[in-house]
C-alpha positions in Angstrom: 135.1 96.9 58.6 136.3 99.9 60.2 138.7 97.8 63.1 139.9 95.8 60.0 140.8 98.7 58.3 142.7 100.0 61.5 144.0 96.8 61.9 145.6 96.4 59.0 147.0 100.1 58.8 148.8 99.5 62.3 150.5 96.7 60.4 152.0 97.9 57.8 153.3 100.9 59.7 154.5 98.5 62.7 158.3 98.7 61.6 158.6 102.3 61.1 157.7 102.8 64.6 160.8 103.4 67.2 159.1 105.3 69.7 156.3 105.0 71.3 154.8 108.2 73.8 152.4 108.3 76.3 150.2 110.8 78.1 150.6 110.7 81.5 147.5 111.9 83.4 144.6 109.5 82.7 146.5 107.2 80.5 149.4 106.2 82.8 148.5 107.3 85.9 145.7 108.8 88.0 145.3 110.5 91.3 144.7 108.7 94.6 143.1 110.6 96.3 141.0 111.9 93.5 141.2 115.1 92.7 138.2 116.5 93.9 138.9 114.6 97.0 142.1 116.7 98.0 140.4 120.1 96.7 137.7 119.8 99.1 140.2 118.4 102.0 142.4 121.2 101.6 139.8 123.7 101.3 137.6 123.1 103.9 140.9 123.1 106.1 141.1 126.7 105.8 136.9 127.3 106.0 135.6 126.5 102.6 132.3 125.8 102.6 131.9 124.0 99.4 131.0 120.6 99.2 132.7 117.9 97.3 130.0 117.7 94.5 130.3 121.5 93.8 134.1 121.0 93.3 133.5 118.2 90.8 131.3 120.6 89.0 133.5 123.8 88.9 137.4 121.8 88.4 136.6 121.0 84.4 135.2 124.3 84.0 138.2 126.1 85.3 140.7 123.6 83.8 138.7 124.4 80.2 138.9 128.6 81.3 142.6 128.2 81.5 143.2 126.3 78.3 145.2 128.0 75.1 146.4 126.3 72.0 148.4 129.0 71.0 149.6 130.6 73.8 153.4 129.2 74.9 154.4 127.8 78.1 156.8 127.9 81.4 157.2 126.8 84.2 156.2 129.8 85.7 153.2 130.5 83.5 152.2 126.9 85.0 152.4 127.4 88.5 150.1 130.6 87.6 147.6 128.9 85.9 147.1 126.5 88.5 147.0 129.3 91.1 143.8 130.3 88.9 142.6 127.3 88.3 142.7 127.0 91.9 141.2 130.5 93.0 138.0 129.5 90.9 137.2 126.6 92.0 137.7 127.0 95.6 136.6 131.0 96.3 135.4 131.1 99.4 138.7 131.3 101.6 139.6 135.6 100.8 143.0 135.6 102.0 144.3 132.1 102.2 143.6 131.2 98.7 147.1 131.2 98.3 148.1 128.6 101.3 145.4 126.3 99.9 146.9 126.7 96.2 150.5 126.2 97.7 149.3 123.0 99.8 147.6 121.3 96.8 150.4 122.1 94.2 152.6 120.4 96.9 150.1 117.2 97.3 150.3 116.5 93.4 154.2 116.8 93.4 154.2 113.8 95.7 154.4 110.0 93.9 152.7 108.8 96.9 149.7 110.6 95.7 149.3 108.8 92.3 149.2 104.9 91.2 149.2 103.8 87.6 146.6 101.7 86.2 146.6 97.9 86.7 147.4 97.9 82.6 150.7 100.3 82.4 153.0 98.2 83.9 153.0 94.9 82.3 152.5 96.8 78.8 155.5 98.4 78.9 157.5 95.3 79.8 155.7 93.6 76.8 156.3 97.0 74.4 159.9 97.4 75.8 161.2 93.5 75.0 159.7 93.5 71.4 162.5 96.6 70.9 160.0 100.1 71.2 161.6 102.7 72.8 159.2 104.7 75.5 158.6 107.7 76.9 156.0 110.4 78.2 154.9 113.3 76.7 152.5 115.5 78.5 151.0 118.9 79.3 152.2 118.5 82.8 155.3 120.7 84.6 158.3 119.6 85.6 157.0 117.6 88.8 156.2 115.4 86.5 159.7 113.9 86.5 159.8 113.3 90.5 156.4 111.7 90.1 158.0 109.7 87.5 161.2 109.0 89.2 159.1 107.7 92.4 157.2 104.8 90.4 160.0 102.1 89.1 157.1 100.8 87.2 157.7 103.8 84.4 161.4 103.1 84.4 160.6 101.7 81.1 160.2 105.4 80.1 163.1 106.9 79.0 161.7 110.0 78.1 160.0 112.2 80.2 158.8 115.6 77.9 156.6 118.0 79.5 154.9 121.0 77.9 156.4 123.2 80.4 159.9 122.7 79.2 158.8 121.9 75.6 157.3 125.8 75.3 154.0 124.4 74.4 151.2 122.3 74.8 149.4 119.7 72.9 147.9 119.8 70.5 150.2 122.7 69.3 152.0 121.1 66.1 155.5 123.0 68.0 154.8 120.7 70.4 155.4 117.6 68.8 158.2 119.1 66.6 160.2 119.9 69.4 159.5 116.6 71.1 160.5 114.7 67.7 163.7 117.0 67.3 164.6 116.1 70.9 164.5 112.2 70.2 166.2 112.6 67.0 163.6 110.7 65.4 160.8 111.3 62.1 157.7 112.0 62.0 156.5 108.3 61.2 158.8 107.0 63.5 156.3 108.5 66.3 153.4 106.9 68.0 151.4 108.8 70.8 148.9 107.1 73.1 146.7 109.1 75.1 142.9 109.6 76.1 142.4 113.1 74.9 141.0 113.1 71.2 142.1 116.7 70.6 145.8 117.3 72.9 146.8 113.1 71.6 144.8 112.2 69.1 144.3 115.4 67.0 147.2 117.0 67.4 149.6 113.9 67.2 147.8 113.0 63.7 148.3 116.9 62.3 152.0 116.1 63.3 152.4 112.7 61.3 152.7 110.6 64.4 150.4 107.5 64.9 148.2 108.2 67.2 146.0 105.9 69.1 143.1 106.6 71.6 142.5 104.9 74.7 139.4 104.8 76.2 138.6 103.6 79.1 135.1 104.6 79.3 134.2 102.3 76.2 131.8 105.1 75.9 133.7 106.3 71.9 132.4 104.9 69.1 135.6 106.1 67.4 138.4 103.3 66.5 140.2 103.1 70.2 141.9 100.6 72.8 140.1 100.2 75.7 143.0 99.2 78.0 146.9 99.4 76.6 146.8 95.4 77.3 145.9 95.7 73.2 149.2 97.3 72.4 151.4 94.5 73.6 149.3 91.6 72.7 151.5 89.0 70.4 148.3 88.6 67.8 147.8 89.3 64.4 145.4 91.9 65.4 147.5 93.8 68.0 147.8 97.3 67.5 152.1 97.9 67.2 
């Protein structure tokens, strides 16, 4: 009952939707290497001692530490919370903390270091013939764009908005007003898609955008996609 319900709300709002956004991390792409992969790499490169298991332990916990709704963005303030984020996780190398902060904010600058999922691609070729126009909108900073700019599978995306250059982050309604003011486009002409239920889901809802959940997990019982196959499918259940 509830996926008809969904279903059948997705419908009706199918031709008010122009744009359709994605997160970037986790939705469109992911790292390769993983992350906790490169953290231990780098660190034990300069004499880190800790093991890969303890990094996969302590990165969410300092990722969540530096998190703030409210509190507006730069570039700069980026670069410094990752040189936190960084310092916590790995804090066992005194005075090179710096180098190893400065090598790994280097590695994930590098397209060679991320691959999208076997599902972006042929979606946004589906999405992008039936007349949506795409783009990206992410708490990232602006090496986002050369990440972007090195995978010709996301020149689909037109739009590349990162909270770094927006001022804020998502969920923060400023967020998605400044991101809708910059497309020239309504409220209900919005759609995000992302695997964050509070930055996409959450805070695209408060904003009047449609906003659907991925998960790839399958482990939410909420109303969700499981692969963005289901946003292109030409079905009368597809999802746009």
């Amino acid at each position: 009952m509830v996926w008809l319900i969904v279903i059948l709300t997705l419908r009706v709002m199918t031709t008010m939707i122009h744009w359709i956004l994605f997160d970037a991390v986790g939705t469109l792409i992911y790292a390769d290497p993983p992350v906790a992969d490169v953290y231990h790499g780098i660190g034990y490169s300069f004499g880190s001692k800790l093991n890969r298991d303890e990094i996969c332990l302590r990165f969410p916990l300092a990722l969540a530490a530096e998190h703030s709704v409210t509190q507006p963005t730069s570039e700069a303030h980026e670069r410094e919370r990752w040189r936190r984020i960084v310092a916590n996780v790995i804090d066992d190398v005194g005075d090179a903390t710096n180098q190893v902060f400065e090598q790994l904010w280097q590695h994930f600058a590098q397209p060679r270091h991320w691959r999208l999922f076997d599902d972006a691609s042929p979606a946004l070729r589906e999405l992008r013939r039936r007349g949506f126009r795409l783009g990206i909108a992410s708490n990232f900073d602006a090496r986002l764009h050369y990440i972007v700019e090195g995978m010709p599978d996301l020149a689909a995306c037109e739009a590349v908005i990162v909270s770094s250059e927006v001022g804020y982050t998502k969920p923060d309604p400023r967020f998605f007003t400044v991101v809708q003011n910059q497309l020239g486009a309504t409220p209900s002409q919005m759609a995000l898609v992302g695997d964050d239920l509070v930055a996409d889901i959450q805070g695209a809802t408060a904003a009047g955008w449609r906003a659907i959940l991925l998960d790839r997990s399958g482990a939410l019982a909420k109303p969700c996609i499981r692969t963005l196959a289901e946003l292109s499918v030409e079905q009368p259940s597809r999802l746009l």
